[in-house]
C-alpha positions in Angstrom: 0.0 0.0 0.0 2.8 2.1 -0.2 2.5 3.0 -3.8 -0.5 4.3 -5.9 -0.7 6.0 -9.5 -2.8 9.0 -10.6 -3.9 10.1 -14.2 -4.6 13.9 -14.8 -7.3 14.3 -16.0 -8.7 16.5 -18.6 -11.6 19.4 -17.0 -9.6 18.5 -13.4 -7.5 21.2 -11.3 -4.5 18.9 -11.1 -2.3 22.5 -11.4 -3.6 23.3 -8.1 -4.0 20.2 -5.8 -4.1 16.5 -6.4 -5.9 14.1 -4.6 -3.9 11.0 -3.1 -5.7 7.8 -3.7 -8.6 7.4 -1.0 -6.9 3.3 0.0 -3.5 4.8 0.5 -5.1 7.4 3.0 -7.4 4.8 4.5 -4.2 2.5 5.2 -1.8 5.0 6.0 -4.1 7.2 8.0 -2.6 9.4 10.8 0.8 7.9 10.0 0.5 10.7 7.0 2.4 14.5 8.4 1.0 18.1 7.3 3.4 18.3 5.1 5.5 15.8 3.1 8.7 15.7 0.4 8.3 14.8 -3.2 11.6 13.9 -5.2 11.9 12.8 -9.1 15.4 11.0 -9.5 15.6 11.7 -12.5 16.4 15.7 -12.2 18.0 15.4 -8.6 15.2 17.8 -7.3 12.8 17.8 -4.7 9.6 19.7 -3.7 8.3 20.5 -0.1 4.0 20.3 -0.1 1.4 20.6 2.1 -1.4 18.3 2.9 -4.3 19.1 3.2 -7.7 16.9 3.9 -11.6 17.2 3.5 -13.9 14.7 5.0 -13.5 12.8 1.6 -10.1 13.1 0.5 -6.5 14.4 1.4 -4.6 16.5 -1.2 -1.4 17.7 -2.1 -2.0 21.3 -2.2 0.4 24.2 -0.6 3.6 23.7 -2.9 1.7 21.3 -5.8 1.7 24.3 -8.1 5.3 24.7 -8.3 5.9 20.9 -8.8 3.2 21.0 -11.3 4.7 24.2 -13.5 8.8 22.6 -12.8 7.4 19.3 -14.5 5.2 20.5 -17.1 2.6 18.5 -15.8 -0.4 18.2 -18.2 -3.6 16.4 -18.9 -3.3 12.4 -18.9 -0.2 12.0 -17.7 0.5 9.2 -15.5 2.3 9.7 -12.2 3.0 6.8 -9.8 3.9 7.7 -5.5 6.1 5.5 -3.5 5.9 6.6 0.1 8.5 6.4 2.8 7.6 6.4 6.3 11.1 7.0 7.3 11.5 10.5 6.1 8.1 11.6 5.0 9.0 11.2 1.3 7.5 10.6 -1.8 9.5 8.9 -5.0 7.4 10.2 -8.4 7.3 7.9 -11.7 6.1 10.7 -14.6 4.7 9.2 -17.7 3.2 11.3 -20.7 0.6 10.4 -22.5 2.4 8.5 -25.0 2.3 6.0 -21.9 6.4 6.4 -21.7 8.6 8.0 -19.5 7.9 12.3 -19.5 10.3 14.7 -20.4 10.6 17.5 -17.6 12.0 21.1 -18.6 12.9 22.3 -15.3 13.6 26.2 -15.3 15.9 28.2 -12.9 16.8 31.5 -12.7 20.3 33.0 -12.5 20.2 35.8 -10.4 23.3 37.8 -11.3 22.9 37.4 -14.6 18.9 38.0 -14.7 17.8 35.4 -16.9 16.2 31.7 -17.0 18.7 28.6 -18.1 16.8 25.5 -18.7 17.5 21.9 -17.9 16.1 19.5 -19.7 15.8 15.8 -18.3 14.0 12.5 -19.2 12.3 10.9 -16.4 14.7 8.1 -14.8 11.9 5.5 -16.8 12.9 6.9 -20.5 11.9 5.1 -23.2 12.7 1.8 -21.4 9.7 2.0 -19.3 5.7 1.8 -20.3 2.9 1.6 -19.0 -0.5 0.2 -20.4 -4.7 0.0 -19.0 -6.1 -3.4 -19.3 -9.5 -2.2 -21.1 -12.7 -3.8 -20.4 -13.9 -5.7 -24.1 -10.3 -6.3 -25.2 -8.4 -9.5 -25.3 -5.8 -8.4 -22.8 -5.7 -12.4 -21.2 -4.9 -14.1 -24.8 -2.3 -10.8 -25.8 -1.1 -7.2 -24.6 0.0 -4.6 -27.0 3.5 -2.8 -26.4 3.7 0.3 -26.5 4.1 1.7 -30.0 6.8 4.4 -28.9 8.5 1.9 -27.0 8.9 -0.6 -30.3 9.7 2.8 -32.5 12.4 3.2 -30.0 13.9 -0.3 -29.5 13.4 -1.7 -33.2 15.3 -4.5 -34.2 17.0 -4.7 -30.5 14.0 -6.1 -29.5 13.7 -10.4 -29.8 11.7 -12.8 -30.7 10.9 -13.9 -27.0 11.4 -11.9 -23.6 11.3 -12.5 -19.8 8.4 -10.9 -17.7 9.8 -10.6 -13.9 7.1 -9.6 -11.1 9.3 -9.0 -7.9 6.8 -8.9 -5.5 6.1 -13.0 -6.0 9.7 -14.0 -7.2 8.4 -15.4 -10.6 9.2 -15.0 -13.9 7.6 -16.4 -17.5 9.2 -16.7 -20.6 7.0 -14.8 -23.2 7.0 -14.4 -27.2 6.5 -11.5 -28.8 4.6 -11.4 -32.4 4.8 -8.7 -34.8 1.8 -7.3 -37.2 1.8 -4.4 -39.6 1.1 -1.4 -37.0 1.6 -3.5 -33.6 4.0 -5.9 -31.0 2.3 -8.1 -28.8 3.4 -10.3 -25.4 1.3 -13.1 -27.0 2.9 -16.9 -26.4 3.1 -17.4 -22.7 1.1 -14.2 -22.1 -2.2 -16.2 -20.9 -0.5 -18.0 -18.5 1.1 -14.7 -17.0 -2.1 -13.3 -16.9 -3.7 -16.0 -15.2 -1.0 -16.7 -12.5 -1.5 -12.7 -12.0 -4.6 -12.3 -11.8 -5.2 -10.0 -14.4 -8.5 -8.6 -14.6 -10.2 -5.3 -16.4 -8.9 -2.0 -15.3 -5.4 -3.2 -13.7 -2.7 -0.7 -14.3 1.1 -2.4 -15.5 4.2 -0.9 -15.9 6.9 -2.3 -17.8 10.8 -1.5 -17.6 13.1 -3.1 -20.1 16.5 -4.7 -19.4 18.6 -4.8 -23.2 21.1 -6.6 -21.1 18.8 -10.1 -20.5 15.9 -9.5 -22.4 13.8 -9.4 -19.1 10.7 -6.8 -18.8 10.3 -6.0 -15.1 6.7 -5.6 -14.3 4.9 -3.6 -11.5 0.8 -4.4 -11.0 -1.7 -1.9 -9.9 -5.6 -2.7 -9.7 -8.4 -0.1 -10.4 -8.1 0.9 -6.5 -4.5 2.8 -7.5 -2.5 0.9 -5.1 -0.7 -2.3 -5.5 -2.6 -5.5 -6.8 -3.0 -8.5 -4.7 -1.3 -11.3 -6.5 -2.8 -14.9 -5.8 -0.1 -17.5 -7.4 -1.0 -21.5 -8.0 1.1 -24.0 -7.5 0.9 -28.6 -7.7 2.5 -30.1 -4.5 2.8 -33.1 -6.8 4.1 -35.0 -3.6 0.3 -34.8 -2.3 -1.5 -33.9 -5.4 -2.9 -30.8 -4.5 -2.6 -27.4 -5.3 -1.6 -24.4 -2.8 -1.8 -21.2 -3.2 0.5 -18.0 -1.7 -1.2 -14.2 -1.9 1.6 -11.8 -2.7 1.1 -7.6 -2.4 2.5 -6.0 -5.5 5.9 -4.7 -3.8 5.0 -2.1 -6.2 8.9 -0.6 -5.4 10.4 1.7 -7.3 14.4 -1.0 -6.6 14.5 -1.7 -10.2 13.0 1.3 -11.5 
């Protein structure tokens, strides 16, 4: 429960305040300070905001604007929290909507010499990293569709088969990817990933990339925004029955 994901959505006043999900508050509860740190890794910077709660929902408020303007935050992108207890802090994921990583523009001013320089970074999860919706009426337990940016970007590098890693239960499946005119799909193997997860309409995945070994790391949220309950079979072929071992997505940011 440490982790949950937002979209920003279009009509919403996500430049002013943005509400953290309502099952992280519920879990965390009075655990959560007035005030709280927010740090993206991949520009080295880090924002101090307010909370602030109504008898629905807690917000990040006093200070969201200026993380909101110094990552050109704008309607459906994708931004996933990891919260740490021991310093009040928040790790942020930012996705675009091209569903990989965003590129922030992050201005500052030099005083003696009276203008703005600009920085220009690409969130820690780059092109590497993608996320995807499982949408309710598609075929998302037979095949998933990679993200078309992602395959623009990788090409040829990418093979014929691939590893898909879930950290949180220690198991990976060997996976083949087919290729048609416009898209790549996880296809051979994919059922059985979906199955063993759990899969179901609405659950948010993110997918990092390792050129090194092939292997796709994979994070799992369900439609509550926080991490998704993973419920894994296994035979005890010994006794001829199966077991089964519920896992929380550890939903970390380790190998992101």
């Amino acid at each position: 429960m440490s982790t949950f994901f937002t979209v920003l959505m279009p009509g919403s006043d996500f430049k002013q305040k943005l509400a953290l999900s309502r099952n992280f508050v519920t879990h965390y509860g009075s655990k959560l300070p007035e005030a709280v740190s927010l740090s993206v890794s991949s520009t080295g910077k880090a924002w101090n905001v307010g909370l602030t709660r109504t008898n629905e929902d807690t917000f990040f408020e006093h200070g969201w604007e200026q993380f909101a303007v110094e990552n050109s935050l704008e309607e459906n992108d994708f931004l996933i929290f990891k919260f740490s207890e021991s310093d009040y802090c928040f790790d942020v994921l930012l996705f675009d909507k091209t569903k990989c990583g965003k590129e922030t523009v992050v201005a500052s001013v030099d005083k003696d010499k009276s203008h703005y320089s600009q920085a220009t970074f690409y969130s820690q999860a780059t092109m590497s990293t993608f996320f995807t919706v499982l949408m309710p009426g598609s075929d998302f337990k037979q095949k998933l569709a990679l993200s078309r940016n992602f395959v623009t970007h990788y090409g040829s590098k990418l093979p014929e088969a691939v590893s898909l890693s879930v950290s949180s239960t220690g198991k990976a499946w060997n996976v083949g990817l087919t290729r048609t005119n416009e898209d790549t799909f996880f296809e051979h193997g994919w059922e059985q990933f979906a199955v063993e997860n759990s899969l179901e309409e609405n659950d948010f995945l993110i997918f990092k990339f390792s050129e090194s070994d092939y292997c796709f790391d994979v994070l799992l949220f369900d439609k509550t925004k926080c991490g998704k309950e993973t419920v894994v079979a296994s035979v005890d072929k010994d006794k001829s029955h199966y077991s089964q071992a519920t896992f929380y997505s550890q939903a970390t940011f380790d190998s992101f």
